[in-house]
C-alpha positions as CSV (number, residue, x, y, z in Angstrom):
1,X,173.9,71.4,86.5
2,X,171.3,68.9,85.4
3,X,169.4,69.1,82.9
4,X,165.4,69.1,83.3
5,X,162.9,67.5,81.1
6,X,159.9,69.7,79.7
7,X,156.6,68.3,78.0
8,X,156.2,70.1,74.9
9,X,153.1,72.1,74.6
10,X,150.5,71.2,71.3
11,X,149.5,74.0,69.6
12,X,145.7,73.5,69.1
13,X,145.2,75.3,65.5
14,X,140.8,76.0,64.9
15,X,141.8,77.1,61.3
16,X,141.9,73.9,59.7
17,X,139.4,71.4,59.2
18,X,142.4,68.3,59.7
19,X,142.3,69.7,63.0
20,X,139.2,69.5,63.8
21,X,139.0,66.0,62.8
22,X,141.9,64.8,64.7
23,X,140.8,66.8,67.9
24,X,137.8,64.4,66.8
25,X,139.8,61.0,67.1
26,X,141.1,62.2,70.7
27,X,137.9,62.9,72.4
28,X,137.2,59.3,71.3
29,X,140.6,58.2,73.2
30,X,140.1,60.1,76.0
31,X,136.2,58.3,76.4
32,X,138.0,55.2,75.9
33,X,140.1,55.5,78.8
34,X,137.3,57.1,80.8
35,X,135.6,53.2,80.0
36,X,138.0,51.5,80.5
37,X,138.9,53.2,84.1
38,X,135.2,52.7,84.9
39,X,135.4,49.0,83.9
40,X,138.6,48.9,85.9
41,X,136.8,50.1,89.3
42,X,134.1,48.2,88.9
43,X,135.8,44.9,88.6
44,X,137.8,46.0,91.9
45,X,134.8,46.4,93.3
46,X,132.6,43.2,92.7
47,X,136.4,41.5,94.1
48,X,136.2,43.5,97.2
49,X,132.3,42.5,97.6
50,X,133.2,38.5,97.0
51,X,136.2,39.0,99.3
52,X,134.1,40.7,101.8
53,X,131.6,37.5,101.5
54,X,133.9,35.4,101.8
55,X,135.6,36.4,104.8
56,X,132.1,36.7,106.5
57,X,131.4,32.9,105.6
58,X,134.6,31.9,107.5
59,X,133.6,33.6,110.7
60,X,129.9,32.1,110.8
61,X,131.6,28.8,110.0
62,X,134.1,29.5,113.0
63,X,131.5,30.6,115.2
64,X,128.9,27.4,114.4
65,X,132.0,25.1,114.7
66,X,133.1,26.5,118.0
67,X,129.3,26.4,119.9
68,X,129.0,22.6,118.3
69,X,132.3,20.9,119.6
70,X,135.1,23.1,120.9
71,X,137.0,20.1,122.2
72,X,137.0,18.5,118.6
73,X,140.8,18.9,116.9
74,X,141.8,20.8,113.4
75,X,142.4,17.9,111.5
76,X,138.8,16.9,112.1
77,X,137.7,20.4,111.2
78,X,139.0,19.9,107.7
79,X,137.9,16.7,107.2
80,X,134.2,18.4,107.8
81,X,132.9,19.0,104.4
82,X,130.0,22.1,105.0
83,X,128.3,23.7,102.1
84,X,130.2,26.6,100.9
85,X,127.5,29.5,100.0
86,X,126.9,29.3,95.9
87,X,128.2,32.3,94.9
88,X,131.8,31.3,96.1
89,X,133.8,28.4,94.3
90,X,134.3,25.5,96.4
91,X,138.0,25.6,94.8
92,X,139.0,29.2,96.6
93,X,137.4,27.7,99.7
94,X,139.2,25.0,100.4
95,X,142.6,27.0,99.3
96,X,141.9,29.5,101.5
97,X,141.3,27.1,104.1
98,X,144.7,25.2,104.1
99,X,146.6,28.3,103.8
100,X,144.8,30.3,106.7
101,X,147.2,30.8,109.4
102,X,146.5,28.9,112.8
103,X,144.5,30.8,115.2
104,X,145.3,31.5,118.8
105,X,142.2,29.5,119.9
106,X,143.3,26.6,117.6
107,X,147.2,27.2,118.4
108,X,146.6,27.1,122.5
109,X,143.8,23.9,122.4
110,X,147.0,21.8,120.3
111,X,149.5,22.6,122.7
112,X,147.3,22.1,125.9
113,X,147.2,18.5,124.6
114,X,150.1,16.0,126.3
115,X,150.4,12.6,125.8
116,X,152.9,9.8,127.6
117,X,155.2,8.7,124.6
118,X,157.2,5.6,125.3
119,X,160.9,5.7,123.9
120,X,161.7,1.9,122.1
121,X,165.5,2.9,122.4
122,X,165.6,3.9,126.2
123,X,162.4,2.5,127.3
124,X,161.2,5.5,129.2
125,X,158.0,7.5,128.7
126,X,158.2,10.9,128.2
127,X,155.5,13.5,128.4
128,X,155.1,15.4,124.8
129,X,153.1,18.1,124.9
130,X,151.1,19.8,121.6
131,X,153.9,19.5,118.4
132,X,156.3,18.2,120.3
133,X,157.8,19.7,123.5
134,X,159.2,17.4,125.6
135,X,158.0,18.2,129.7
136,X,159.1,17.2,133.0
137,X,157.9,14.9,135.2
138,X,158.6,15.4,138.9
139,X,158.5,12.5,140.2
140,X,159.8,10.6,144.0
141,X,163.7,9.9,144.3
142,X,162.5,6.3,144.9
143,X,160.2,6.8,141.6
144,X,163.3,8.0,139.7
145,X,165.2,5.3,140.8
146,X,162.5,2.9,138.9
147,X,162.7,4.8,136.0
148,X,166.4,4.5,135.8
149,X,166.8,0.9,136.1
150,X,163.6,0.1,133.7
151,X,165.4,2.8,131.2
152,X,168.6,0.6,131.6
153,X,167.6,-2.5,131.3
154,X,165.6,-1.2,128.2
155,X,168.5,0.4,126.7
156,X,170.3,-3.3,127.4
157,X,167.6,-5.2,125.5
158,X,167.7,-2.8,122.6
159,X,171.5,-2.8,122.2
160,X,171.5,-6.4,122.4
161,X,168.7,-6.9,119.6
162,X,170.5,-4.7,117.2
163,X,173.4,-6.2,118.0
164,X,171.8,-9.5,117.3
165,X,170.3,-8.1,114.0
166,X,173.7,-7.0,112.5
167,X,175.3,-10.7,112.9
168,X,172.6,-12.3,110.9
């Protein structure tokens, strides 16, 4: 029903000398490409290699950074400038840097990190743990009774200053 497309055959003619002469001019294409391929693979390769280097760097640097300090935070590990090796820009290094995924090591030593927030608006402190889940404290009944009157009395004070604020 459909109809199929078909490369045309050349007919390759010895007879003439034009022939011979073109046949000439496609060699010389056909080395061309052969170059150019060659150039091609090569380039892909020295990338690889520099990728390869790369990558390496970042895992001695991980390892070094991890038996010096592990208890020292991410933020502080950027702010560390070490010697990038010479044959890598100190441009792809940093880029690569900032948009490396987290790792789990990095991700779990955040979020084992909780700190006692105090709320202005309520006046109660909350636990917050890594980016910012909120935990439960258990606490006495007698304890939570505290908490409740210091949260309302807190809450009193702060509607009464913004109250105060909007007459003024």
């Amino acid at each position: 029903m459909g109809k199929e497309k078909r490369k045309k055959r050349k007919r390759s003619t010895s007879d003439n000398d034009s022939s011979s002469s073109s046949s000439d001019s496609s060699q010389e294409k056909k080395k061309l490409r052969k170059l150019k391929k060659k150039l091609k693979k090569e380039r892909k390769k020295t990338e690889k290699a520099l990728k390869r280097k790369l990558k390496d760097e970042r895992k001695k640097l991980k390892k070094r950074r991890s038996i010096k300090s592990p208890s020292r935070s991410r933020s502080e590990d950027l702010n560390k400038t070490d010697e990038p090796p010479a044959d890598i820009p100190l441009e792809l290094m940093e880029k690569s840097k900032a948009m490396a995924p987290m790792t789990k090591e990095e991700w779990e030593q955040r979020q084992s990190v909780v700190r006692r927030v105090l709320d202005e608006e309520t006046g109660r402190h909350r636990l917050i743990k890594g980016d910012g889940e909120v935990l439960e404290e258990i606490v006495s009944r007698d304890r939570h009774r505290q908490i409740n009157k210091q949260a309302t009395q807190a809450d009193g004070e702060f509607f009464q200053s913004q109250t105060v604020k909007k007459r003024f």
